[in-house]
C-alpha positions in Angstrom: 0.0 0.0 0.0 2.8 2.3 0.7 5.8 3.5 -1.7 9.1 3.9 -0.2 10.6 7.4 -1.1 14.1 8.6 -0.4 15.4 12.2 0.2 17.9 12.3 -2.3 19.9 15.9 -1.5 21.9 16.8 1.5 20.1 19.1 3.8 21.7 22.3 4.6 20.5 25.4 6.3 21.1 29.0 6.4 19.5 32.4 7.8 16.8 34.1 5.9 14.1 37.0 6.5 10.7 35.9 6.3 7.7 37.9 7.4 4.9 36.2 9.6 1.6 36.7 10.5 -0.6 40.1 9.7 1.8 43.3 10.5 4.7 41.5 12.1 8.2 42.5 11.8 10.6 40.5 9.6 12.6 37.5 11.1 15.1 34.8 10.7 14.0 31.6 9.8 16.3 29.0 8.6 16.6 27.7 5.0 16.4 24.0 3.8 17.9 23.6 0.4 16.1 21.3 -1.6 17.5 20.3 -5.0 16.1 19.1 -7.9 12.4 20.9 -7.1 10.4 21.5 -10.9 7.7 23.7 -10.1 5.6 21.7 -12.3 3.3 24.8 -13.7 4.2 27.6 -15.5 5.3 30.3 -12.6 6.6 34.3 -12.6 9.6 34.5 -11.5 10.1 37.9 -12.1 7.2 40.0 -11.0 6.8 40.2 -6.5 4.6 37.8 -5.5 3.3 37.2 -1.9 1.4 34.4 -1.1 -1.1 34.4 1.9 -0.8 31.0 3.9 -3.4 30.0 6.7 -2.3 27.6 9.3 -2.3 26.8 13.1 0.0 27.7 15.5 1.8 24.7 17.8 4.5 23.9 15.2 2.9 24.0 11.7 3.1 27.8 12.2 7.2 27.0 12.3 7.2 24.8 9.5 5.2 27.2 6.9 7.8 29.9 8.2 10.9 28.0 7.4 9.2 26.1 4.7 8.3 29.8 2.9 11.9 30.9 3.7 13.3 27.9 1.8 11.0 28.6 -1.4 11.8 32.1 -1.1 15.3 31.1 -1.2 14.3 29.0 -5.0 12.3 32.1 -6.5 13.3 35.1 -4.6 10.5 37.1 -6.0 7.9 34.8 -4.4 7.9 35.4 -0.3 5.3 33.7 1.8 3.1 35.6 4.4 1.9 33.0 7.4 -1.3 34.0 9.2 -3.0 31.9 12.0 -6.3 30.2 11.1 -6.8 27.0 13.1 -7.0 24.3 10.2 -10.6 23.5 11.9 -11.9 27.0 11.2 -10.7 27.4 7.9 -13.7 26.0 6.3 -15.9 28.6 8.2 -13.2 31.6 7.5 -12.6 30.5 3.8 -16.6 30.9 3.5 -16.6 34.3 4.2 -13.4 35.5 3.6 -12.5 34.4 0.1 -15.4 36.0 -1.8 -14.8 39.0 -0.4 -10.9 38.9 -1.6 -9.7 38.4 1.9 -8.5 35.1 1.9 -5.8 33.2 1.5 -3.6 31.7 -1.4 -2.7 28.6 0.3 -5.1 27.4 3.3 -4.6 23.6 5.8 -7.8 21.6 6.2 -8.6 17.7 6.9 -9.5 15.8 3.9 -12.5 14.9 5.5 -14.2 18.4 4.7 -12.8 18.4 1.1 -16.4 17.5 -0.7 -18.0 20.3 0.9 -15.2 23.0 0.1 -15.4 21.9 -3.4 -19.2 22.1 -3.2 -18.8 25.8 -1.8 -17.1 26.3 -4.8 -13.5 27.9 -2.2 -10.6 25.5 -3.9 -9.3 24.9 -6.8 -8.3 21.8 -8.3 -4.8 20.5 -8.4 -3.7 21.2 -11.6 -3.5 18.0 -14.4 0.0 18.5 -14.8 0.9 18.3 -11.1 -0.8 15.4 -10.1 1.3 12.6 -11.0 3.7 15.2 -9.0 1.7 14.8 -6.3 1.2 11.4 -5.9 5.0 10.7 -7.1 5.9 12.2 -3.1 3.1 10.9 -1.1 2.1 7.1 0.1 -1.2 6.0 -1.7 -3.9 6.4 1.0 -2.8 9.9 1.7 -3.5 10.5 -2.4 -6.6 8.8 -2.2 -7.6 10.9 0.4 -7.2 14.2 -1.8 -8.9 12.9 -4.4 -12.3 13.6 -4.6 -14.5 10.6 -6.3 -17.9 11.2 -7.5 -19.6 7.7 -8.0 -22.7 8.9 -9.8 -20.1 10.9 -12.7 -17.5 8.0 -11.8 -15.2 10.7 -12.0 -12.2 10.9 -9.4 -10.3 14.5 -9.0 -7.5 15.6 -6.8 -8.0 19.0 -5.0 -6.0 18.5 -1.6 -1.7 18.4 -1.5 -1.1 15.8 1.3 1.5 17.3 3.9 1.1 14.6 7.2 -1.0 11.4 7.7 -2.7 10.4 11.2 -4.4 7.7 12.8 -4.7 6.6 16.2 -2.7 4.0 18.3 -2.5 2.2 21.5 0.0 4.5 23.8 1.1 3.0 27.4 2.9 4.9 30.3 5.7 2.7 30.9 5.7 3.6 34.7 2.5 1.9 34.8 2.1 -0.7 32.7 5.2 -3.2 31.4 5.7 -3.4 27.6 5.4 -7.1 28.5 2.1 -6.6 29.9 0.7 -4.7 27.1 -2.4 -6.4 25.9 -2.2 -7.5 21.8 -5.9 -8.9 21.5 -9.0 -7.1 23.1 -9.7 -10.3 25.1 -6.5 -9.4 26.6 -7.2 -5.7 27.5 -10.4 -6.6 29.0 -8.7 -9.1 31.4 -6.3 -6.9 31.9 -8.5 -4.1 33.3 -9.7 -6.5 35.4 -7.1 -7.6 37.0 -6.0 -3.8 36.9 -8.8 -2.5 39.4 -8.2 -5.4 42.3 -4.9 -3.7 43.1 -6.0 0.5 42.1 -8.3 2.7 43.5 -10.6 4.1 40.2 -10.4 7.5 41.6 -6.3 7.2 41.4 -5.5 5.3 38.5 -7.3 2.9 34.9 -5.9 0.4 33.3 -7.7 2.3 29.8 -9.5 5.0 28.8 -11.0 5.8 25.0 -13.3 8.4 24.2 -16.0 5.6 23.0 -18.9 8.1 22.1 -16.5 9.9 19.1 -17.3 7.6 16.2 -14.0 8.7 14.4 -12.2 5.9 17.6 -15.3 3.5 18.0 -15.8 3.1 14.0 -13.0 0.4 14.7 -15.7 -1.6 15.9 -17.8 -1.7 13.2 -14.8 -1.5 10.3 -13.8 -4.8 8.4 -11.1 -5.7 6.4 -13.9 -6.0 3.2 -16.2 -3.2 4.5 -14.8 0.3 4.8 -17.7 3.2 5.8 -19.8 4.3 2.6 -17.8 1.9 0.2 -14.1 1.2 -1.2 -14.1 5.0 -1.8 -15.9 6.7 0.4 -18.8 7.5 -2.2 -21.4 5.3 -1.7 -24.1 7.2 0.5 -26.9 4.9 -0.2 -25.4 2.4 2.7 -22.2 2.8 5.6 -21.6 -0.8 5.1 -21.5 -0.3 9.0 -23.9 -2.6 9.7 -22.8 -6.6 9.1 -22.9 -9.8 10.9 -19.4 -8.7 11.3 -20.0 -5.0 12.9 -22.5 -6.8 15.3 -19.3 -9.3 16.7 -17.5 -7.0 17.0 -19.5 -4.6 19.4 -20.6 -7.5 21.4 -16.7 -6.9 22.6 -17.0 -3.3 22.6 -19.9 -3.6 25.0 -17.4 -5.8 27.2 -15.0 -3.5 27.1 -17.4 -0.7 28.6 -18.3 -3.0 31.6 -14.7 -3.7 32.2 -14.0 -0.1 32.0 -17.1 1.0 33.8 -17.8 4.6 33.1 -20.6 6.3 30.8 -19.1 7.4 27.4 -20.2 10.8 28.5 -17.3 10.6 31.2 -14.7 10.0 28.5 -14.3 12.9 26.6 -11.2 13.3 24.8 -10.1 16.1 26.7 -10.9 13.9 29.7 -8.7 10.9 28.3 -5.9 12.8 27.4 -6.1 14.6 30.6 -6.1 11.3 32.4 -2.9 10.1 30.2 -0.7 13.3 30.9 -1.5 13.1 34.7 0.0 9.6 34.7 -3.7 8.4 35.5 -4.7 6.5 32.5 -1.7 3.4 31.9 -3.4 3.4 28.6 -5.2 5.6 26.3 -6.0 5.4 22.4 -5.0 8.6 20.7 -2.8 9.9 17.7 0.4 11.5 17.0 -0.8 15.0 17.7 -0.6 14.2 21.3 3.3 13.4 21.2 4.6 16.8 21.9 2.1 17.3 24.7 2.6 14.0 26.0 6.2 14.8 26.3 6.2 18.2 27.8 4.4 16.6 30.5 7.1 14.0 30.8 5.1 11.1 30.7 7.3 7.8 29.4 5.0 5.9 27.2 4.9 4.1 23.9 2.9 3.5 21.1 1.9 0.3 20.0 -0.9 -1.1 17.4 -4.4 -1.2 19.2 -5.5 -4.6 20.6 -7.1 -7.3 17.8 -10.8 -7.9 17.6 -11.8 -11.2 18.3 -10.8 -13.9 14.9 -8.7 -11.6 13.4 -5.2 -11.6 13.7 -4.1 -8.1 13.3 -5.0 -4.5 14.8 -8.4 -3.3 14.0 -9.1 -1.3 10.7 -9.3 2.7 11.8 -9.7 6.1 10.4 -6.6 7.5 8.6 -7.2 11.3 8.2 -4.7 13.3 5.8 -4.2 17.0 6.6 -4.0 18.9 3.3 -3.1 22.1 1.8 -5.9 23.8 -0.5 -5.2 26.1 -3.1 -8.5 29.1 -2.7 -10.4 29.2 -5.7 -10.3 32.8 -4.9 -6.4 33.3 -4.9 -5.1 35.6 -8.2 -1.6 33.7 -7.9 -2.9 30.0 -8.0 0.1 28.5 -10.1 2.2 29.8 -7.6 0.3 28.6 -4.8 0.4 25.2 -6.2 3.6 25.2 -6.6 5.0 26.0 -2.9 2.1 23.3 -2.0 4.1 20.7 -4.0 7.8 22.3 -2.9 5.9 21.1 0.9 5.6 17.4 -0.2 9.5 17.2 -1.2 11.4 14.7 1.0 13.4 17.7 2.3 10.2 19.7 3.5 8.5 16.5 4.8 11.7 15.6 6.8 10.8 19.3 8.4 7.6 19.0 8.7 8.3 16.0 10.7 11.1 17.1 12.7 9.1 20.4 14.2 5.6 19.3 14.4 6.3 15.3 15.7 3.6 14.3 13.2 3.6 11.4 10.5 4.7 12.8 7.2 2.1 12.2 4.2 5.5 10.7 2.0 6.9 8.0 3.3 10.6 8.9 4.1 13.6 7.7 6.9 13.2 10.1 10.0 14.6 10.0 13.2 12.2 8.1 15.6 14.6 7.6 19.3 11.2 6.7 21.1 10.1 4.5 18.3 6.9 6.6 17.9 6.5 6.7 14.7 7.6 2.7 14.1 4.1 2.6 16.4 2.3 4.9 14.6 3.4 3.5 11.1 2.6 -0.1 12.7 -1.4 1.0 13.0 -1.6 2.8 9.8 -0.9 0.3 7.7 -4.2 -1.0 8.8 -6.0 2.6 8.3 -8.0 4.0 5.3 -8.9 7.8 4.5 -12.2 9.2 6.0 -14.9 9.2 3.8 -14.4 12.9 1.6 -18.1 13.6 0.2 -20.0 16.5 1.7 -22.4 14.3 2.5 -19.9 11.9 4.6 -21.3 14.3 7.7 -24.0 12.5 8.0 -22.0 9.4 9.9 -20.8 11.6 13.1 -24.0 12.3 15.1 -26.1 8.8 13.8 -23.0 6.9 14.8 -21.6 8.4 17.6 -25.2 7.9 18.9 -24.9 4.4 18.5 -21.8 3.6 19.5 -22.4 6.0 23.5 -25.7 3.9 23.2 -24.1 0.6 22.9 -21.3 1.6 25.3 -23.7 2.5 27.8 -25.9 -0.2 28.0 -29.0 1.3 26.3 -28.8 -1.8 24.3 -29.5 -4.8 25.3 -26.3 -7.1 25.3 -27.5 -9.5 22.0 -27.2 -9.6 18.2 -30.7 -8.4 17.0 -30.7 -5.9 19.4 -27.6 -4.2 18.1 -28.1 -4.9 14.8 -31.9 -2.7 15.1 -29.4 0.0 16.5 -27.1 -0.4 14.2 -29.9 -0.3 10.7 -31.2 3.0 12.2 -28.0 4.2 12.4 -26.9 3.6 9.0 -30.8 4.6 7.7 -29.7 8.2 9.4 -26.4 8.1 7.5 -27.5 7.7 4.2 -29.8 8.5 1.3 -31.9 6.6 -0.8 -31.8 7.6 -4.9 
């Protein structure tokens, strides 16, 4: 599924002047040279150019900073200008402040949201010839997962550039839990957070914790090897696929797993979980790569391992894989140019970066320094991961599922196969439509 690629240049770095944010003063940032970069559309490289980039702060801020100084450093008449918009809001800002000429050249978002930005009509399409570009530097999923397929046209068309990967894992606190103890099959984890509570006080310290309510974790449950949610591709809304003989199994353990674990999904927030994990409350916790850096300011020594097997199968379950793109604004009057610093940040050089500032799992699959052996973890779980669904009409899975799933996990259904299966049809009725 994945395609090895190799930085091929030596990496070397010198000072440049960059300017950041909306009215800042100029400031050093540090150059990486990358060689062999083809802008792959026709560019100006005469005239002064300043593209607008939107991103969030907490380290890709750093990287579109150094990242711009670097292209600056290729096409010195191009410079890039960072402003802060929270990749989550950007679908809301875009909205309102591209048609008004406000917005930005270059904008971060989750694939996810890609079928209703291209339904607003607020990016651009990558352009034919950078596409095989595109998918040259990144691993297949995360190319699938900024392409946008239409079943009913049967058409399939790439709007996102790929710049990280994520999925969740199973991360331990090694001062609670031995790497030898660490459970492989969910049989395991249930027994051990059993065994867990005769010797902790609940209040003090669980063996696990997992926001089970948020369907993006719990859709593990109902995921199969042969059934991913709304088809292969993500473009089937006439059924989730979320609803076999399989699904029904595998929640059967789920609901299991909530009596070992014994609190309401309400209780488990994400916030709560992580919470829990940094506190050295929680000895295990299922999150992504995101919370590295966090995890590690708060010195916590844990690891990351694939999340326990469902029962019959013989490796992790299947989960989410969500790939953070870059969009080029339909609104931007320098889109060439735009598209070509959102290619120059899937090189091996910039991904290397990327990497080595934010923690998170590049979207090309390069050699990077992993001490902890985070990212072997991480890399470990994603290999059984798919993209999110894309459509605009994928939104419809969240609230019917995550319903299901808290309802499950909570007991409001009863503990047998018709019983979940009813839950599960009136989920997936919610989730779709009918032509």
């Amino acid at each position: 599924m994945k395609k090895k690629i190799m930085a091929v240049a030596l990496v070397v770095t010198m000072a440049a002047s960059v300017f950041t944010g909306c009215g800042a003063k100029a400031k050093t940032a540090k150059v990486t040279k990358v060689s062999n970069f083809e802008p792959g559309v026709e560019i100006d490289t005469k005239n002064k150019i300043e593209l607008t980039v939107w991103e969030s702060n907490g380290g890709p801020d750093e990287f579109i900073e150094q990242a711009g100084a670097s292209f600056t450093a290729l096409y010195p008449n191009i410079t890039i200008k960072y402003v802060n918009v929270e990749s989550a809001d950007a679908q809301t800002k875009i909205a309102l402040d591209g048609p008004s000429g406000n917005g930005p050249d270059l904008f971060a978002a989750a694939h996810n949201i890609m079928g209703a930005l291209v339904a607003g009509g607020y990016v651009a399409e990558v352009p034919s010839e950078l596409t095989d570009t595109v998918k040259g530097y990144v691993i297949d999923s995360a190319a699938q997962g900024a392409t946008l397929t239409d079943a009913k046209k049967g058409t399939s068309t790439m709007y996102g550039y790929p710049v990280s990967v994520e999925t969740y894992a199973l991360f331990y606190n090694k001062a609670l839990i031995k790497e030898s103890e660490v459970p492989k099959t969910m049989d395991d984890l249930i027994k051990y957070i059993d065994e867990y509570k005769k010797s902790h006080n609940a209040d003090e310290s669980r063996a696990f914790v997992m926001d089970a309510g948020n369907a993006y974790y719990s859709v593990m449950f109902t995921n199969t090897d042969e059934n991913h949610l709304y088809g292969e591709t993500g473009s089937d809304i006439t059924n989730t696929y979320m609803n076999t003989d399989a699904a029904v199994k595998n929640l059967k353990t789920f609901a299991k797993l909530s009596k070992a674990v014994d609190m309401p999904s309400d209780d488990l927030a994400t916030k709560y979980c992580d919470a829990m994990f940094k506190e050295g409350k929680a000895a295990m916790t299922i999150t992504g790569a995101w919370n590295i850096k966090p995890f590690q300011g708060e010195k916590v020594d844990f690891g990351i391992t694939t999340i326990p097997s469902l029962p019959g199968v013989d490796h992790p379950p299947i989960t989410f894989e969500g790939v953070r793109c870059m969009y080029v604004s339909s609104f931007s009057k320098h889109k060439n140019e735009a598209a070509a610093f959102a290619a120059f940040l899937e090189t091996p050089e910039m991904q290397k970066l990327r990497y080595d500032i934010t923690g998170t799992i590049p979207a090309a699959d390069i050699d990077v320094d992993d001490p902890n052996g985070y990212m072997a973890g991480m890399n470990a779980q994603i290999e059984y991961s798919y993209p999110m669904p894309n459509m605009a009409q994928a939104s419809l899975f969240w609230s019917a599922f995550g319903s299901a799933y808290s309802n499950i996990w909570n007991g409001n259904v009863a503990d047998d196969d018709a019983a979940i299966l009813k839950e599960l049809d009136a989920a997936n009725q919610t989730a779709t439509k009918k032509n």
